[in-house]
Structure formats: structure tokens, C-alpha cells
TORROGU-976365 format. One line per 5 residues: number of its first residue (from 1); their letters; for each residue x, y, z of C-alpha. Coordinates in steps of 0.2 Angstrom, whole numbers, padded with zeros to 4 digits. Each point is the difference from the previous one (the first is absolute). Layout:
NUM = A = X Y Z; ...;
// end
This chain:
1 = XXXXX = 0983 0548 0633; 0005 -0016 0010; -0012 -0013 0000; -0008 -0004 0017; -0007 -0017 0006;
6 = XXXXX = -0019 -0005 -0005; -0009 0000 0017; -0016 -0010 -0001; -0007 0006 0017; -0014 0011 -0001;
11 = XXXXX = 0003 0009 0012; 0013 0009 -0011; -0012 0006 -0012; -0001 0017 0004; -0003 0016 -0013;
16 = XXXXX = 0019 0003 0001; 0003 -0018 -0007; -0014 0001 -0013; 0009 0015 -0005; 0016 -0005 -0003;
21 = XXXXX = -0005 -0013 -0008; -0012 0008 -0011; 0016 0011 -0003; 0009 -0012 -0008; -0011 -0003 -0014;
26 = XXXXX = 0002 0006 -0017; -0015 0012 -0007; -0006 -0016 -0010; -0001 -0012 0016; -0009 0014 0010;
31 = XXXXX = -0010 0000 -0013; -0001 -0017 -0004; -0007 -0002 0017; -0012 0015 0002; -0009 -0012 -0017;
36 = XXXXX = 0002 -0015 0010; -0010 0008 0016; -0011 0006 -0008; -0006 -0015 -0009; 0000 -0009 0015;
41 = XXXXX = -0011 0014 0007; -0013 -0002 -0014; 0002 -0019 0002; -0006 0003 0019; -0014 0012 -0002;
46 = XXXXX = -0005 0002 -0021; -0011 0012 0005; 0012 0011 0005; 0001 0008 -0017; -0020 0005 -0001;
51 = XXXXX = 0004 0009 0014; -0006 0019 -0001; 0011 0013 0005; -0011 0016 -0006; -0014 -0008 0012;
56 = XXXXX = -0001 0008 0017; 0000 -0009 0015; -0012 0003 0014; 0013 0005 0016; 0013 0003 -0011;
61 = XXXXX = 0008 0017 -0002; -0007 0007 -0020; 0011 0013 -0011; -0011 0015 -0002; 0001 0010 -0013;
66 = XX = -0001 0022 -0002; -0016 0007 -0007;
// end
């Protein structure tokens, strides 16, 4: 794969781009930074993991089950 020039307009920063470069990684960087966001999301909102998913939420659509 040749190697394109780094672009540092945003403007450029579409899906496509993100996947490409995602792409490139090995299954240790992508996963290396799938740890990394999500520390950074608990740094940003630790309450995030006392969030209840089995809770319903009013205007929400609910998962019934059969009789």
C-alpha cells in the first residue's frame, strides 16, 4: 500500500478516512485503542459504568417477552 501524505485539514476527516486508517492497524492497536477510548470515556463521565441497561426507559421502545 503506498503511503499517502498526512492531511491535517479537517475537512478530510470523513468515515472513509477513519476507515482506512483504522484499517491499517494491527488487531493489538485497534485494540489498544478501543482501551484507550474507553478510559477516556469513564474519565469524562464515571458514572457511566452504574449505568443500568435492564432498566426501562420511559419513551423508549421495551423488549417484551411471550407468556
Amino acid at each position: 500500500m503506498p503511503s499517502e501524505p498526512v492531511s491535517h485539514d479537517l475537512r478530510e476527516e470523513d468515515l472513509a478516512s477513519k476507515v482506512r486508517w483504522f484499517s491499517t492497524l494491527s488487531p493489538e492497536e485497534r485494540l489498544r485503542m478501543l482501551l484507550q477510548w474507553a478510559d477516556a470515556m469513564q474519565r469524562l463521565n464515571p458514572g457511566i459504568r452504574d449505568v443500568g441497561r435492564h432498566a426501562a426507559v420511559p419513551g423508549r421502545v421495551q423488549v417484551l417477552e411471550r407468556p
